[in-house]
OpenMM code with the backbone's topology and positions (N, CA, C; nanometers):
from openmm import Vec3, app, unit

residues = "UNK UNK UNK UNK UNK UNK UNK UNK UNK UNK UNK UNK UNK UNK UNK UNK UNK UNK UNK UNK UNK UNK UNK UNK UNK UNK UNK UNK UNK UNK UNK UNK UNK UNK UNK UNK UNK UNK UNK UNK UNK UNK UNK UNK UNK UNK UNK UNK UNK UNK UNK UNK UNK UNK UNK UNK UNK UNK UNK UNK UNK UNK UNK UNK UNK UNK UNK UNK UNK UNK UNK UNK UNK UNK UNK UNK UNK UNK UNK UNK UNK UNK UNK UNK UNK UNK UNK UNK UNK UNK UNK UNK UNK UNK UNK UNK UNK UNK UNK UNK UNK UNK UNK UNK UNK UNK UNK UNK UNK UNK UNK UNK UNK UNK UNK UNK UNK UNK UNK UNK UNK UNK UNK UNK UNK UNK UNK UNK".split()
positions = [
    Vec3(1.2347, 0.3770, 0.3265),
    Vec3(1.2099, 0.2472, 0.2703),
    Vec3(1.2482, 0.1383, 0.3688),
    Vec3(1.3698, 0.1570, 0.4023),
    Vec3(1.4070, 0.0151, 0.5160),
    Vec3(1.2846, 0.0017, 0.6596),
    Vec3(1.2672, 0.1453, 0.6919),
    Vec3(1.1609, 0.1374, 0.8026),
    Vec3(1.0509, 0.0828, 0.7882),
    Vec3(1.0051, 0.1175, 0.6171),
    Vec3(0.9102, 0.0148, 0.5922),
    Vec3(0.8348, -0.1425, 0.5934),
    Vec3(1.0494, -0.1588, 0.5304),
    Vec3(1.0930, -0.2945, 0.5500),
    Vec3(1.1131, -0.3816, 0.6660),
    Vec3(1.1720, -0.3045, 0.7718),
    Vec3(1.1338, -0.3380, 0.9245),
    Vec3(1.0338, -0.3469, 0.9767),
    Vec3(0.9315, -0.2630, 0.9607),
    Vec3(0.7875, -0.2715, 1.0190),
    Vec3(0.6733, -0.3997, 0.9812),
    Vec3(0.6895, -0.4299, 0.8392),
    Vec3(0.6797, -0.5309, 0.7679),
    Vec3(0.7133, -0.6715, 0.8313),
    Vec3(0.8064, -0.7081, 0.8431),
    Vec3(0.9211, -0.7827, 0.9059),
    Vec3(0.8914, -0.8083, 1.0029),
    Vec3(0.8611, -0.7114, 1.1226),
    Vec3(0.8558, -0.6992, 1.2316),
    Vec3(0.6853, -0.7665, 1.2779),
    Vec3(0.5964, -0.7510, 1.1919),
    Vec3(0.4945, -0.7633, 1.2091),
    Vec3(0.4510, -0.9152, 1.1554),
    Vec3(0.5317, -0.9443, 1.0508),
    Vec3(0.5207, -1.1498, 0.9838),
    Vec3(0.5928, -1.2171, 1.1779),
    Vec3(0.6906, -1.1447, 1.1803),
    Vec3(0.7419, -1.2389, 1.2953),
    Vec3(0.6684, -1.2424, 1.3901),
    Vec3(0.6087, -1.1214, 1.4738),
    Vec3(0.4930, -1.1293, 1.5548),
    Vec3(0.3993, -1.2456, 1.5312),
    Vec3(0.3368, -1.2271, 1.4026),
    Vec3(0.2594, -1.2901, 1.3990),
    Vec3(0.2593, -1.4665, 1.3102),
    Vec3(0.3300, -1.4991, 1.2848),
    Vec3(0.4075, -1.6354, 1.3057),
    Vec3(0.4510, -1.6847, 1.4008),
    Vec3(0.4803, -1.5837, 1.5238),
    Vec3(0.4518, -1.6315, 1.6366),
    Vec3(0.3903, -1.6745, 1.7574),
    Vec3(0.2321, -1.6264, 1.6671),
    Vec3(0.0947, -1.6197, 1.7704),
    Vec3(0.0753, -1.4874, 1.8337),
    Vec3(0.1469, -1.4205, 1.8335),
    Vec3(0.2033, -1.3019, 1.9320),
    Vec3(0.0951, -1.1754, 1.8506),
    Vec3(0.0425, -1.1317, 2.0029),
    Vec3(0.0007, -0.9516, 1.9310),
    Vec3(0.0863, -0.8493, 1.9111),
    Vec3(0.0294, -0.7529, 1.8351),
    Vec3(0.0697, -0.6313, 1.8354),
    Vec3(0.0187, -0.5184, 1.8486),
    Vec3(0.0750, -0.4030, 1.8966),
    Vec3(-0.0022, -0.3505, 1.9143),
    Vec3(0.0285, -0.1772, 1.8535),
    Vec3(-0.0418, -0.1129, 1.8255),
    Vec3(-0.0461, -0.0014, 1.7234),
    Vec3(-0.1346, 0.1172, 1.7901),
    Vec3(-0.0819, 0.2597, 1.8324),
    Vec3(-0.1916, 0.3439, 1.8714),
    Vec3(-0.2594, 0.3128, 1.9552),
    Vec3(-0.2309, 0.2319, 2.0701),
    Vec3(-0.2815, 0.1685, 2.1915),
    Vec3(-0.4472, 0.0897, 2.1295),
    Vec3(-0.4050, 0.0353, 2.0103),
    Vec3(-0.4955, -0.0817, 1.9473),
    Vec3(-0.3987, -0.2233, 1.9737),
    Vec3(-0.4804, -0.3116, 2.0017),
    Vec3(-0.4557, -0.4292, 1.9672),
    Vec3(-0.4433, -0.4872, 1.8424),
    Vec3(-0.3264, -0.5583, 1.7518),
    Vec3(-0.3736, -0.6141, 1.6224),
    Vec3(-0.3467, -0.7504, 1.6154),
    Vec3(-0.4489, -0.7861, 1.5564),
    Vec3(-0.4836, -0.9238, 1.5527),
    Vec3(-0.4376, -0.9891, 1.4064),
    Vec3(-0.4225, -1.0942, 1.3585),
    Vec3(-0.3674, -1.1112, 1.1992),
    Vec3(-0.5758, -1.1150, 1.1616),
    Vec3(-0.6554, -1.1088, 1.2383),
    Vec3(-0.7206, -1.0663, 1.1138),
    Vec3(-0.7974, -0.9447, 1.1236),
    Vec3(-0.7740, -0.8151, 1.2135),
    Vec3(-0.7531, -0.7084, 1.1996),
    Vec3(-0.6853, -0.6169, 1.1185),
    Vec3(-0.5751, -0.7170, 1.0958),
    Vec3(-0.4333, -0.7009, 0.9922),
    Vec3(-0.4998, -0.6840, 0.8797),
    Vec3(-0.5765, -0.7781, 0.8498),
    Vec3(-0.5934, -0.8551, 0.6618),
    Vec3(-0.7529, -0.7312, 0.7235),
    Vec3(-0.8407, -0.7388, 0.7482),
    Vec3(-0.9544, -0.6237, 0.7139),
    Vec3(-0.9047, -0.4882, 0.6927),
    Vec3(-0.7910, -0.4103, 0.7674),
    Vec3(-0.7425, -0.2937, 0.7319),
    Vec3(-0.6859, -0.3141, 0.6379),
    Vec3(-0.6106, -0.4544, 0.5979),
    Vec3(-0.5330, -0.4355, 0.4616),
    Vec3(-0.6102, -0.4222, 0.3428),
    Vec3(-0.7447, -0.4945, 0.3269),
    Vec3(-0.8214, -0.5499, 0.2712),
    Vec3(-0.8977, -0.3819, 0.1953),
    Vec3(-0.8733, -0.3148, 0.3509),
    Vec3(-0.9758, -0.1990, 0.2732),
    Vec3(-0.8870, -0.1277, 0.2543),
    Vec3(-0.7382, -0.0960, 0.2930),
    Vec3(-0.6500, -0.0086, 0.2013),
    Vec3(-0.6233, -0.0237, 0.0779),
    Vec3(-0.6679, -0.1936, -0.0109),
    Vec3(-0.6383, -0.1796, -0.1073),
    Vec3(-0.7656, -0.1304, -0.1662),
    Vec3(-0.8642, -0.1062, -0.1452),
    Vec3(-0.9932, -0.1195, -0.1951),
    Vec3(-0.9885, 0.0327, -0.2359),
    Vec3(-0.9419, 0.0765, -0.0929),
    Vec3(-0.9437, 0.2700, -0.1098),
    Vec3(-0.8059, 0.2952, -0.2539),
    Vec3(-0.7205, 0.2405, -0.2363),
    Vec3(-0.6349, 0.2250, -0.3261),
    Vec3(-0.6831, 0.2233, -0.5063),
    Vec3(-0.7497, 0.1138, -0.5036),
    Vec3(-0.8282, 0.0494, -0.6077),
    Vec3(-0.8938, 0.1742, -0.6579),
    Vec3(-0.9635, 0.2651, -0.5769),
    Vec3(-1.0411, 0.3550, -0.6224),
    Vec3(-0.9475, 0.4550, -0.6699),
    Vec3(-0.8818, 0.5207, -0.5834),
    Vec3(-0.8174, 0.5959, -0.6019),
    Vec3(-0.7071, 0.6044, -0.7193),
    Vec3(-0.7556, 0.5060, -0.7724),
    Vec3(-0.6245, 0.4657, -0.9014),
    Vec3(-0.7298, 0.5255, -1.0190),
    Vec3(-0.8523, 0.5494, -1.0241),
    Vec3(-0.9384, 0.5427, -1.1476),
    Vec3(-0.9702, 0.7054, -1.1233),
    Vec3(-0.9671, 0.7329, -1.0096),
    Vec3(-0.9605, 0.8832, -0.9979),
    Vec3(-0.8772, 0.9651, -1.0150),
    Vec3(-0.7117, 0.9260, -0.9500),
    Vec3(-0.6185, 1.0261, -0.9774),
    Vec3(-0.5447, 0.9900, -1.0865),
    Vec3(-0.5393, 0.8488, -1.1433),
    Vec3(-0.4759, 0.8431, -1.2791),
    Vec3(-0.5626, 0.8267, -1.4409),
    Vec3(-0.4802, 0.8705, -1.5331),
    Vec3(-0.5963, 0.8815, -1.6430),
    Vec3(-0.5701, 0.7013, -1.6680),
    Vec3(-0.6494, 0.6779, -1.7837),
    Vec3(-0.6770, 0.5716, -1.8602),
    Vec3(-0.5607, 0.5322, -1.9210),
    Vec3(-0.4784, 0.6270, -1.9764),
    Vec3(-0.3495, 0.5783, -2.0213),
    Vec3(-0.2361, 0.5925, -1.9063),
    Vec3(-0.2363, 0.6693, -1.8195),
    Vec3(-0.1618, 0.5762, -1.6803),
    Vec3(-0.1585, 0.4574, -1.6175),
    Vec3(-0.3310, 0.4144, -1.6208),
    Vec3(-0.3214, 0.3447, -1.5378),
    Vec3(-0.2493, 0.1942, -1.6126),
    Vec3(-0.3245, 0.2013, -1.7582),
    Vec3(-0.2721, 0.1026, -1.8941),
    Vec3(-0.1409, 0.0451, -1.8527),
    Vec3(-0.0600, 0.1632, -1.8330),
    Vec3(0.1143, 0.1687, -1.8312),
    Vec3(0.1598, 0.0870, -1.7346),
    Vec3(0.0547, 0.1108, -1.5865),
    Vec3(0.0801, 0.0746, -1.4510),
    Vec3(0.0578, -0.1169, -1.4895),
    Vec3(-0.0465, -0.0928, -1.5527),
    Vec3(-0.0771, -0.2578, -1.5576),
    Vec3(0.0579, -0.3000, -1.6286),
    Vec3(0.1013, -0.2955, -1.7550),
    Vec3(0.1906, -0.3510, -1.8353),
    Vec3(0.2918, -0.3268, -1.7206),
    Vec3(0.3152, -0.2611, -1.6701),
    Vec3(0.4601, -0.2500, -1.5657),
    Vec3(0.4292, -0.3618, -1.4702),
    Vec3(0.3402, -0.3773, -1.4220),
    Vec3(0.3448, -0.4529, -1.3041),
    Vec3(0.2925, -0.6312, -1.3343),
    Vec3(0.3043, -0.6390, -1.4957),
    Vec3(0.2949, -0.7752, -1.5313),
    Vec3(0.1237, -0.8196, -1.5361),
    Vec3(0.0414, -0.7146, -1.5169),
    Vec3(-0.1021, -0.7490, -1.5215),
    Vec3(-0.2146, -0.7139, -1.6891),
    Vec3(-0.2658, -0.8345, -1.7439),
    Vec3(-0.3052, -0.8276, -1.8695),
    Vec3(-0.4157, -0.7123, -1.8522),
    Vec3(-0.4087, -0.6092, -1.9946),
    Vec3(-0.4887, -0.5369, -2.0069),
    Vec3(-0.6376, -0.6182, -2.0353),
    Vec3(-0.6537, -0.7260, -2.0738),
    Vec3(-0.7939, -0.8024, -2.0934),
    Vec3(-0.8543, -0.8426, -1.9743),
    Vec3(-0.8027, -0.8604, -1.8714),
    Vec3(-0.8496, -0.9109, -1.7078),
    Vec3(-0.9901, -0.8223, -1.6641),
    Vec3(-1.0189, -0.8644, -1.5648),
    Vec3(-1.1352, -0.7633, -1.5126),
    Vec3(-1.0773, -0.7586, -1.3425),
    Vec3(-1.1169, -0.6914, -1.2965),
    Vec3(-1.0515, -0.6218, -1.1689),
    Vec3(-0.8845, -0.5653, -1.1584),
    Vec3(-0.8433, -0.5219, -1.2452),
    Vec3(-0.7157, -0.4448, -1.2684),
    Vec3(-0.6616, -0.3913, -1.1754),
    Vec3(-0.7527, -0.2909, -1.1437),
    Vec3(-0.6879, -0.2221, -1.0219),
    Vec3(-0.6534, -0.2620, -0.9124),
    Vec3(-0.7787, -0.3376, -0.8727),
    Vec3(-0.7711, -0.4147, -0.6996),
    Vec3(-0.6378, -0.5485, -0.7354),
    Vec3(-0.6122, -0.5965, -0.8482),
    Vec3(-0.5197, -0.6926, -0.8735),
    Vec3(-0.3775, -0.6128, -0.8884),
    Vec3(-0.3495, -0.5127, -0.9154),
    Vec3(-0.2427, -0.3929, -0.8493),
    Vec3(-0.2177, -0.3950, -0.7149),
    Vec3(-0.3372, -0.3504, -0.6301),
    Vec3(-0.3858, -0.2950, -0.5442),
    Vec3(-0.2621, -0.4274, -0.4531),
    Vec3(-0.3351, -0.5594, -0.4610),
    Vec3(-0.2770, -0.6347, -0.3847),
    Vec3(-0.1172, -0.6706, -0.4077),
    Vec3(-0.0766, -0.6648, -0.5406),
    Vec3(0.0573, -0.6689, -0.5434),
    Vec3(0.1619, -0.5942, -0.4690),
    Vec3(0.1166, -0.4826, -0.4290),
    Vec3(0.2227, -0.3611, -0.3721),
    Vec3(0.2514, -0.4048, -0.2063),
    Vec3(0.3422, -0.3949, -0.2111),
    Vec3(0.3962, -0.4501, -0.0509),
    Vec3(0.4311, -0.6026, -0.0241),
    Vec3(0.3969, -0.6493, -0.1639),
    Vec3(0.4349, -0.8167, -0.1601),
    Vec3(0.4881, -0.8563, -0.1725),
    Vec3(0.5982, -0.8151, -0.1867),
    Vec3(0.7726, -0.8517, -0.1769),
    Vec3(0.8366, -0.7707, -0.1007),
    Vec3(0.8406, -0.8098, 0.0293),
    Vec3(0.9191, -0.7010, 0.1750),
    Vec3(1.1107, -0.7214, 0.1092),
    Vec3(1.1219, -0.8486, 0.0661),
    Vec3(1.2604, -0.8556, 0.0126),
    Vec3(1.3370, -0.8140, -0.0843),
    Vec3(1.2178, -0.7382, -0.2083),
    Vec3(1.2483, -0.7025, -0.3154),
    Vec3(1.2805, -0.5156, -0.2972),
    Vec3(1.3615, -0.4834, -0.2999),
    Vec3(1.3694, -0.3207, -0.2587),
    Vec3(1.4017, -0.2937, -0.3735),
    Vec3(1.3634, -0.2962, -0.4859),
    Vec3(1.3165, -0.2525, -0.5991),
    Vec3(1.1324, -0.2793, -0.6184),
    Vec3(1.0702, -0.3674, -0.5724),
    Vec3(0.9428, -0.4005, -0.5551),
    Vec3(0.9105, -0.2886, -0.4690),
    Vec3(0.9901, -0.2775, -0.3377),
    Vec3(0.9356, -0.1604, -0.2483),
    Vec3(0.9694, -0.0524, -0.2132),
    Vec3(1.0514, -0.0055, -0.3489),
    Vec3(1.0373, 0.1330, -0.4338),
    Vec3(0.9280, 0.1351, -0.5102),
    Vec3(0.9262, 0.0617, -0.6184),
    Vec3(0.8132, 0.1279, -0.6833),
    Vec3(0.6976, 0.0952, -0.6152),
    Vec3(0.6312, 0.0110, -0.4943),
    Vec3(0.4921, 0.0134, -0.4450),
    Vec3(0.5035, 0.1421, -0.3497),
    Vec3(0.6291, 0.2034, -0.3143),
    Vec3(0.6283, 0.3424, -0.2286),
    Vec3(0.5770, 0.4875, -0.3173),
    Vec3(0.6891, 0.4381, -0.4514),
    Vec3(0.6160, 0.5495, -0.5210),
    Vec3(0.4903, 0.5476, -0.5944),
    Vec3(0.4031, 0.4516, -0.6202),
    Vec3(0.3152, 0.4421, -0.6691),
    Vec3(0.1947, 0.4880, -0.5134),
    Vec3(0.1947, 0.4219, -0.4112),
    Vec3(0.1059, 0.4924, -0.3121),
    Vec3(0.1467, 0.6474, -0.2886),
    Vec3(0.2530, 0.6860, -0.2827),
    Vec3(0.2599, 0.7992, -0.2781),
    Vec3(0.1875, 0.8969, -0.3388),
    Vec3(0.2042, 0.8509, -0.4976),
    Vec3(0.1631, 0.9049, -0.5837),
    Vec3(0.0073, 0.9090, -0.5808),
    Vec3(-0.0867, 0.8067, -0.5498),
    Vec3(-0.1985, 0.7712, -0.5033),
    Vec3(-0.2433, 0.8967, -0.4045),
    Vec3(-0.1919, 0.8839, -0.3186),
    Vec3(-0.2159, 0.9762, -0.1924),
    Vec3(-0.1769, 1.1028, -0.1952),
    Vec3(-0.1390, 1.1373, -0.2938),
    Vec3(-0.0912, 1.2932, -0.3248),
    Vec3(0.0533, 1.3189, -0.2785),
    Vec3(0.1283, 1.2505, -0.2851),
    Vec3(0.2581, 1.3489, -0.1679),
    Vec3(0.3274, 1.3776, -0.2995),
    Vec3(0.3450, 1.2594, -0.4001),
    Vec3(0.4201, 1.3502, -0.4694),
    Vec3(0.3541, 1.3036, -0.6677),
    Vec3(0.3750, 1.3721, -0.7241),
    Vec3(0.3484, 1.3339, -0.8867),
    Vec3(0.4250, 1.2586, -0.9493),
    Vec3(0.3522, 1.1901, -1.0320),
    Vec3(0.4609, 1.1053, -1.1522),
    Vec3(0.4971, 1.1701, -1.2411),
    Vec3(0.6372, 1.0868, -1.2394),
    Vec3(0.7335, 1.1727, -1.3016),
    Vec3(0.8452, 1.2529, -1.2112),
    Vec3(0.7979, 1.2834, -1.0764),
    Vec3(0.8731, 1.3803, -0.9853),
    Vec3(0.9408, 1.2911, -0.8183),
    Vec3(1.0472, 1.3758, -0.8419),
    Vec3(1.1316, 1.2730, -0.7628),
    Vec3(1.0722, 1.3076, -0.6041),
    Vec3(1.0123, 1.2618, -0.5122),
    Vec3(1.0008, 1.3497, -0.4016),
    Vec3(1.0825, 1.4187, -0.3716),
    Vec3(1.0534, 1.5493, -0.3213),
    Vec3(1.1579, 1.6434, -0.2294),
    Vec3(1.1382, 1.5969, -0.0855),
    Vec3(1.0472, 1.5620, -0.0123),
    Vec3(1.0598, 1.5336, 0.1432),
    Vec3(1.0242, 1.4185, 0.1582),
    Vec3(1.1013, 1.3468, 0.3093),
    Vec3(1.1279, 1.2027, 0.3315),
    Vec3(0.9672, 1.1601, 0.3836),
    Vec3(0.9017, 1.0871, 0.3531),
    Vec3(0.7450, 1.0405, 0.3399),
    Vec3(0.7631, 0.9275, 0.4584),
    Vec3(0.9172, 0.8863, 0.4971),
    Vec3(0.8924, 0.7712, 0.5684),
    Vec3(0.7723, 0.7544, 0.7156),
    Vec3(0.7714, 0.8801, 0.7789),
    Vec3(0.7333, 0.9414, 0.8889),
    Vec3(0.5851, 0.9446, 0.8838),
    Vec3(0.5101, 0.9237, 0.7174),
    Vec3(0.3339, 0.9400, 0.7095),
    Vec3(0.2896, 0.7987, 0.7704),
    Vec3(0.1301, 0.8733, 0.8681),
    Vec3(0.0596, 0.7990, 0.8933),
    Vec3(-0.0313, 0.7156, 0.7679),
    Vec3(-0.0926, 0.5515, 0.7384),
    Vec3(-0.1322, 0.5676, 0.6467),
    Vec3(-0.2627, 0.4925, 0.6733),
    Vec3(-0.3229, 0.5539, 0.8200),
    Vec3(-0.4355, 0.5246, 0.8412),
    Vec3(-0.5567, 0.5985, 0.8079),
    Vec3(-0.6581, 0.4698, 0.7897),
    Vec3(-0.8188, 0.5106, 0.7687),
    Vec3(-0.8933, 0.6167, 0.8549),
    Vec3(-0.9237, 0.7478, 0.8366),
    Vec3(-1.0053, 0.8717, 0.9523),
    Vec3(-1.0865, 0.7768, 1.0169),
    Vec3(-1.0905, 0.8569, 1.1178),
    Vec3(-1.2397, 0.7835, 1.2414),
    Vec3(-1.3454, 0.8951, 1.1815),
    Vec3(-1.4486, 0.8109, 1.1467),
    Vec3(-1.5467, 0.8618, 1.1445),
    Vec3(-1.6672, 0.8658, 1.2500),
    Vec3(-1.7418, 0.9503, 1.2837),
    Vec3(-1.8526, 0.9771, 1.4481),
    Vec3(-1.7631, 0.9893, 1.5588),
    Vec3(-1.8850, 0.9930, 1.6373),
    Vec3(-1.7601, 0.9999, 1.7803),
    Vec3(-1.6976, 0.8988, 1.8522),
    Vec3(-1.6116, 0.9241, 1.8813),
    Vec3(-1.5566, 0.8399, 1.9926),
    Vec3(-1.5519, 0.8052, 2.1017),
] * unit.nanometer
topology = app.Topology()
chain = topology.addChain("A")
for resn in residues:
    res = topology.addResidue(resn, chain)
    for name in ("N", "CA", "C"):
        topology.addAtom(name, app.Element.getBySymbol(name[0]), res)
């Protein structure tokens, strides 16, 4: 979680400072930043209607302060998670909720192995 919190951190200051960064011998730009972010929540978004039922996801909304009458639910989740780098109760539960998303571990179950170490990038698709 703190590495999270550092990387986070590490990356507002970069870029409040004009300054690049750079990732996997990529360059990142703040709006390289916001298009990968943009489509992790999107993949997110989906992935919420697939791996959770109808009455999970219900629960997820009332937990996270979002009206069951709204329209775009998920993607309005989607963007909340990671939006409080200061709240380490906020970034517990947006850890275990992607987790849970991405398979590492089930709800309800405490992880057994430290997740800090996953990559949580988009596959290359064709060649390179």
């Amino acid at each position: 979680m703190e590495l999270e919190i550092r990387r986070i951190k590490f990356l507002e200051d970069k870029f409040s400072r004009g300054e690049k960064a750079t990732a996997n011998l990529r360059c990142l730009t703040q709006s390289s930043s916001a298009s990968a972010l943009t489509q992790e929540r999107r993949m997110l978004s989906h992935r919420m209607s697939r791996k959770l039922s109808e009455k999970e996801r219900e629960s997820l909304f009332v937990e996270w302060g979002i009206d069951l009458n709204t329209k775009m639910r998920r993607l309005k989740l989607a963007r909340q998670l990671w939006s409080k780098p200061d709240n380490i109760d906020h970034v517990t539960r947006s850890a275990y909720l992607v987790a849970n998303l991405l398979s590492f571990i089930e709800m309800g179950h405490v992880p057994s192995e430290d997740i800090r170490n996953l990559k949580l990038e988009p596959k290359q698709h064709g060649n390179l």
